[in-house]
KOLMARFI-901951 format. One record per residue: residue number from 0; residue in three letters; chain; z, x, y of N, C-alpha, C in turn. Coordinates in Angstrom, 3 decimals. Each point is the difference from the previous one (the first is absolute). Layout:
BEGIN
+-----+------+------+----------+----------+----------+----------+----------+----------+----------+----------+----------+
| pos | code | unit |     n.zz |     n.xx |     n.yy |    ca.zz |    ca.xx |    ca.yy |     c.zz |     c.xx |     c.yy |
+-----+------+------+----------+----------+----------+----------+----------+----------+----------+----------+----------+
| NUM |  ALA |    A |        Z |        X |        Y |        Z |        X |        Y |        Z |        X |        Y |
...
+-----+------+------+----------+----------+----------+----------+----------+----------+----------+----------+----------+
END
This chain:
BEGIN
+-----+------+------+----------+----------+----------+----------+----------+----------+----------+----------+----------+
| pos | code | unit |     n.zz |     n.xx |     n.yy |    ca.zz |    ca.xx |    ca.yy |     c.zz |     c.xx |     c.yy |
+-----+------+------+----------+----------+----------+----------+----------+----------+----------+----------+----------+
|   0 |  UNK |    A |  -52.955 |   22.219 |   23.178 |    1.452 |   -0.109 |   -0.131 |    0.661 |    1.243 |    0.580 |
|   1 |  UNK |    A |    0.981 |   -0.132 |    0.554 |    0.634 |    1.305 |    0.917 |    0.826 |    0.349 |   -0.817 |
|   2 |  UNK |    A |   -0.164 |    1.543 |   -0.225 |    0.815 |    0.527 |   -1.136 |   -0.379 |    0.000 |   -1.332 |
|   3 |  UNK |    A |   -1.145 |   -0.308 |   -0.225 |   -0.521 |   -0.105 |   -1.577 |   -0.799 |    1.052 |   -0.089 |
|   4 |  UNK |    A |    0.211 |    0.576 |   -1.109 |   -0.828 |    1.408 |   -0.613 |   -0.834 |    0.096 |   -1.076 |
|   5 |  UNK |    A |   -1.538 |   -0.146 |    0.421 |   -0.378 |   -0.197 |   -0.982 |   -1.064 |    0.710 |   -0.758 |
|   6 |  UNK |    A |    0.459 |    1.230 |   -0.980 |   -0.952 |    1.098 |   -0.378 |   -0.977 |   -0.488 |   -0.577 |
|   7 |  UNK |    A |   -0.890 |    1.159 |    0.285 |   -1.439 |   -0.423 |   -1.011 |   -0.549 |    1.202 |   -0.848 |
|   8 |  UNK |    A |    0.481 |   -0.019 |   -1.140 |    0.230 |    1.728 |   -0.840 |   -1.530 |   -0.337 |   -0.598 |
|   9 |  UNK |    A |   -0.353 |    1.210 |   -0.377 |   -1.444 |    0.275 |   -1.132 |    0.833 |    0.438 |   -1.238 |
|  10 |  UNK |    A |    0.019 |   -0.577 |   -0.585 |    0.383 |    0.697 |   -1.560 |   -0.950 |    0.193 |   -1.034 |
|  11 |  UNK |    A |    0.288 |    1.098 |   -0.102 |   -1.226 |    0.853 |   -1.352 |    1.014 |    0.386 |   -0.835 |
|  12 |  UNK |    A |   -0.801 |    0.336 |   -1.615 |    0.751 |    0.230 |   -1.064 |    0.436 |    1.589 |    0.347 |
|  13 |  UNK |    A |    0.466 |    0.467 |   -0.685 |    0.386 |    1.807 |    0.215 |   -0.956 |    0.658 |   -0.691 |
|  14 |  UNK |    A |   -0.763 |    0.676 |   -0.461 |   -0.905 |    0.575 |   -0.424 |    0.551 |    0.612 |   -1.601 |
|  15 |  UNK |    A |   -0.597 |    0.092 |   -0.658 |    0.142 |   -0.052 |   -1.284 |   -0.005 |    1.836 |   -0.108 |
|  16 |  UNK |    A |    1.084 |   -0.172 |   -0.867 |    0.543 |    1.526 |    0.068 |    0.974 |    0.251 |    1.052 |
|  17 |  UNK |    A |    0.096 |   -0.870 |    0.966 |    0.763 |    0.856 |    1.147 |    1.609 |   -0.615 |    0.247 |
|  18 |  UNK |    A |    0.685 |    0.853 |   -0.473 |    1.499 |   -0.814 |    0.469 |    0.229 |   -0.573 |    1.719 |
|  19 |  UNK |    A |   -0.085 |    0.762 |    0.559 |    0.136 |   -0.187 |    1.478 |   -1.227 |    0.307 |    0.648 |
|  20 |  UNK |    A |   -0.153 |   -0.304 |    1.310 |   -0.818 |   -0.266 |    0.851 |    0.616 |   -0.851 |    1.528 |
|  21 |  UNK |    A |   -0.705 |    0.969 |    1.140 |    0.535 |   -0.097 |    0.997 |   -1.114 |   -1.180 |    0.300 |
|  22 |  UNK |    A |    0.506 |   -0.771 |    1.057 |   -0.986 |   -0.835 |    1.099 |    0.889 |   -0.040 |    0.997 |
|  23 |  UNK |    A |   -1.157 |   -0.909 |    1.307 |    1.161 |    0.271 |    1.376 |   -0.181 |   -1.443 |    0.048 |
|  24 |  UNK |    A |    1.194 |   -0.231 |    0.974 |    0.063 |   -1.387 |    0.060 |    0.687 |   -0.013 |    1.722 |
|  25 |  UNK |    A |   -1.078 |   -1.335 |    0.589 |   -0.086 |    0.310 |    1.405 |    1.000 |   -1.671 |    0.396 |
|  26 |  UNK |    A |    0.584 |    0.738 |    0.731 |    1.132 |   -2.144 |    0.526 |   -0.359 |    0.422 |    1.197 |
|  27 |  UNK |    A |   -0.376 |   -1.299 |    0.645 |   -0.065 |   -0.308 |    1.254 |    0.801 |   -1.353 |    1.149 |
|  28 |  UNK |    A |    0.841 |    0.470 |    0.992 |    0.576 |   -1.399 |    0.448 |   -1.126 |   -0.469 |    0.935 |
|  29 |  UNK |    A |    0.273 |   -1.186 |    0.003 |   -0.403 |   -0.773 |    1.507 |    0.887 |   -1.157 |    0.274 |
|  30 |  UNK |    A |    0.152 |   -0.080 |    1.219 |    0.086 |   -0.750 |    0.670 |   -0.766 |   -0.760 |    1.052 |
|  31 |  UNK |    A |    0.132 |   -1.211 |   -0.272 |   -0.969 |   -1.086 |    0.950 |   -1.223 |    0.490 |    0.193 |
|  32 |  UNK |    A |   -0.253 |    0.761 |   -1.567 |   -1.504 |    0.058 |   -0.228 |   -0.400 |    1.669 |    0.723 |
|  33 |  UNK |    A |    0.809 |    0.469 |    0.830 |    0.083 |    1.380 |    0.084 |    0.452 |    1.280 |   -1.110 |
|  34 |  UNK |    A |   -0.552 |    0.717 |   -0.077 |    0.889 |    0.945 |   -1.294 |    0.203 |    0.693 |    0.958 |
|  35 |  UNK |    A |    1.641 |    0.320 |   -0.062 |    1.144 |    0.509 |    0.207 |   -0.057 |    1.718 |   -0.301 |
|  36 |  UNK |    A |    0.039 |    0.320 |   -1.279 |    0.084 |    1.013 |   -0.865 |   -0.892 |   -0.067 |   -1.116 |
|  37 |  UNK |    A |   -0.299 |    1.110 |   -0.684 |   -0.041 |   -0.022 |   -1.443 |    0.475 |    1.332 |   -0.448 |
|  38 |  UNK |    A |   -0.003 |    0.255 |   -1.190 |    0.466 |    1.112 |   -1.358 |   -0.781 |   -0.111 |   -1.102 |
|  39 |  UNK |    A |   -0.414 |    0.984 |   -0.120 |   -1.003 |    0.908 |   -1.715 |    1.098 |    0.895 |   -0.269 |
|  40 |  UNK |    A |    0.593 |   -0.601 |   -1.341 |    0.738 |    0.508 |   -0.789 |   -0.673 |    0.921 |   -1.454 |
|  41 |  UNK |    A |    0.173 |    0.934 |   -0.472 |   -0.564 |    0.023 |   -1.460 |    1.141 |   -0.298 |   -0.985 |
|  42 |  UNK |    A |    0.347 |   -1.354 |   -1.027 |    0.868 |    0.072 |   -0.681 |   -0.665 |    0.440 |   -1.490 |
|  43 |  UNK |    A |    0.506 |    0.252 |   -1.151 |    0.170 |    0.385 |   -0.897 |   -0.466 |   -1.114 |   -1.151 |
|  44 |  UNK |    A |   -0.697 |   -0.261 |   -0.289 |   -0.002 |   -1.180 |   -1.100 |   -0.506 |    0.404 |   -1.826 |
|  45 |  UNK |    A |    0.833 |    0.015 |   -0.574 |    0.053 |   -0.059 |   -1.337 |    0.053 |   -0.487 |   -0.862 |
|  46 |  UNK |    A |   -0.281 |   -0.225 |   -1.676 |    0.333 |   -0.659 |   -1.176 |    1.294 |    0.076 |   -0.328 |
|  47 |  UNK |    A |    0.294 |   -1.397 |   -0.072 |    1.155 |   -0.074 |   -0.895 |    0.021 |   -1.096 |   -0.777 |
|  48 |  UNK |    A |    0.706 |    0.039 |   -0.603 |    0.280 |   -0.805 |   -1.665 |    0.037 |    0.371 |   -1.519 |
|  49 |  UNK |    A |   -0.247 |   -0.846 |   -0.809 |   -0.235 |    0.992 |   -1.335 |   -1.206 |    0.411 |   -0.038 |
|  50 |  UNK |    A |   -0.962 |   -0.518 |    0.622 |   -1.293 |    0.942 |    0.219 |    0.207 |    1.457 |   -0.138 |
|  51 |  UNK |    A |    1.061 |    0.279 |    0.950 |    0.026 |    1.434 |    0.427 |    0.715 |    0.674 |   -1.359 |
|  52 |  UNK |    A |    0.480 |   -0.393 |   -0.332 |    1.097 |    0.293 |   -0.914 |   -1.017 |    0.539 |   -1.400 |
|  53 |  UNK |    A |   -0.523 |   -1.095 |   -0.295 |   -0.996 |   -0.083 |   -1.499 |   -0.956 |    1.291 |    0.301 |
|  54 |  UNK |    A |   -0.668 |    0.022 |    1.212 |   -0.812 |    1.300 |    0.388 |    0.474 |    1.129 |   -0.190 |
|  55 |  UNK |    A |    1.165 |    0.076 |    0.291 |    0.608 |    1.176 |    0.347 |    0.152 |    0.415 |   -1.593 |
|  56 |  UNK |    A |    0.671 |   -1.084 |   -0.857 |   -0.113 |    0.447 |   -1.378 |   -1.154 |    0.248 |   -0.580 |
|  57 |  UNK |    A |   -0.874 |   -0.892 |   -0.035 |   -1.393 |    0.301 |   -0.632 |   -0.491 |    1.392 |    0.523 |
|  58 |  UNK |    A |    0.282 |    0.432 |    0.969 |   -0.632 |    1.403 |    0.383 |    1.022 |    0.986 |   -0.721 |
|  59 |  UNK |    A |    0.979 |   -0.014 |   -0.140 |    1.447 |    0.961 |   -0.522 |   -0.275 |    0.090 |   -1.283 |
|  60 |  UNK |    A |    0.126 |   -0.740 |   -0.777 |   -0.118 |   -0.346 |   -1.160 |   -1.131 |   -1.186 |   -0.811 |
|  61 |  UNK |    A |   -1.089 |    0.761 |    0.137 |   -0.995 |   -1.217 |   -0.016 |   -0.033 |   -0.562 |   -1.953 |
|  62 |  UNK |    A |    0.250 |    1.231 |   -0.873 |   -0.149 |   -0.253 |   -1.099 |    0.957 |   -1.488 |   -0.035 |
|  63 |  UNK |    A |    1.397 |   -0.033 |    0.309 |    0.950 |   -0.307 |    0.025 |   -0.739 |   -1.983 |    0.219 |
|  64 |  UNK |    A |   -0.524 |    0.472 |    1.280 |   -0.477 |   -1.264 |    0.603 |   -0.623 |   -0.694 |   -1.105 |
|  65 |  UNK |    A |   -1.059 |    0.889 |   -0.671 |   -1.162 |   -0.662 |   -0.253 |    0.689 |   -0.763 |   -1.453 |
|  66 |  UNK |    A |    0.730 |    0.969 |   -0.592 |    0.613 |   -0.691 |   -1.581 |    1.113 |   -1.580 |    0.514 |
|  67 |  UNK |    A |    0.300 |   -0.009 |    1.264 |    0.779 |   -0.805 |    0.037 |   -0.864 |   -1.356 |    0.481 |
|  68 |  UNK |    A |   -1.384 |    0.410 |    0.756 |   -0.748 |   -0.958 |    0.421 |   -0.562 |   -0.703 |   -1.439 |
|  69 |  UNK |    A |   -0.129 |    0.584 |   -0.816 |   -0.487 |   -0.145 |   -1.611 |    0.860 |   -1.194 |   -0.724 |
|  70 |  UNK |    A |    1.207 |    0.362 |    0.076 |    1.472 |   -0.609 |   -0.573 |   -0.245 |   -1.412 |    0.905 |
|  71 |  UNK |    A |    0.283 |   -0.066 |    1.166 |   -0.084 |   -1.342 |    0.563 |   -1.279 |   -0.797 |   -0.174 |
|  72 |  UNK |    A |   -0.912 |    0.891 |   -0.271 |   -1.639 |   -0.764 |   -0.084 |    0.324 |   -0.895 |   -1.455 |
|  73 |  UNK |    A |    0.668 |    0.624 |   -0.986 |    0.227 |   -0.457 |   -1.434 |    0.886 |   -0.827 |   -0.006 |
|  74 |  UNK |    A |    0.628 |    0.209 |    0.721 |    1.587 |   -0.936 |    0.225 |   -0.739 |   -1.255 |    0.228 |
|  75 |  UNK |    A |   -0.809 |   -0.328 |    1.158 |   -0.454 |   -0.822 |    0.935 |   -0.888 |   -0.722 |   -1.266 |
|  76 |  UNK |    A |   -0.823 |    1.019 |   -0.448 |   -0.976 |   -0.986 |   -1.224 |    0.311 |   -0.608 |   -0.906 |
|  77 |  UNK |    A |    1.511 |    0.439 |   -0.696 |    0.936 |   -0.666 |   -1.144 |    0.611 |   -0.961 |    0.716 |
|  78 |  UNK |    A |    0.293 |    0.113 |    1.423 |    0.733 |   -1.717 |   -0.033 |   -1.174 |   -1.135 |    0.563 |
|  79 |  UNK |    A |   -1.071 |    0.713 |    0.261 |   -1.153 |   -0.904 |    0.098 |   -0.562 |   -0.472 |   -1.328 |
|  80 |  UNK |    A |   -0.096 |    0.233 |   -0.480 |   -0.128 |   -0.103 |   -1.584 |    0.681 |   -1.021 |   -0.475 |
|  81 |  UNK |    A |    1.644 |    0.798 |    0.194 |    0.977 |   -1.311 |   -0.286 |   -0.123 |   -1.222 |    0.587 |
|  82 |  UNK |    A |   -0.189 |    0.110 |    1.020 |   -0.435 |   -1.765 |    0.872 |   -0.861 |   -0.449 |   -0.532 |
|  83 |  UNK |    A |   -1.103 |    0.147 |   -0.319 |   -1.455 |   -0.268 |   -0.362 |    0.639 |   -0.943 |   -1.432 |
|  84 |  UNK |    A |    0.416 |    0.987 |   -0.621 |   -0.114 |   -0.253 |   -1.261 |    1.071 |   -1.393 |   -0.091 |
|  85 |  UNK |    A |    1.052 |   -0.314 |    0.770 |    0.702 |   -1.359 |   -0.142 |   -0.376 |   -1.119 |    0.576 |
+-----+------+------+----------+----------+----------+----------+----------+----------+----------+----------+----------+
END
């Protein structure tokens, strides 16, 4: 198709522990089956979400974490409980 672009990425997880991490990433044109050009870029790729967020606390304040991971574990077992039991 003329004019269609169609990447072919490797995706790997980010490595555990590591917020960021560089890779390069190579585009290439062609035309009529000739390549034209290409570019090796290095972009930037990082975590985001509440992933990042919860980490960031659990490392800051881990006591904090751990009593609250406790509270929801109990929370979670009393309304399991409650279901069960009706």
């Amino acid at each position: 198709m003329h004019g269609c672009f169609t990447p072919t990425i490797a995706v790997g997880m980010v490595p555990t522990g590591q917020g960021q991490v560089s890779v390069q990433v190579s585009a290439y044109v062609f035309r009529e089956g000739d390549m034209l050009t290409a570019q090796t870029s290095p972009p930037v790729v990082s975590k985001a979400g509440p992933g990042v967020e919860i980490h960031r606390f659990a490392q800051v304040r881990a006591a904090t974490c751990g009593i609250t991971a406790i509270v929801i574990a109990v929370v979670a077992g009393r309304l399991a409980e409650g279901a069960v039991r009706r």
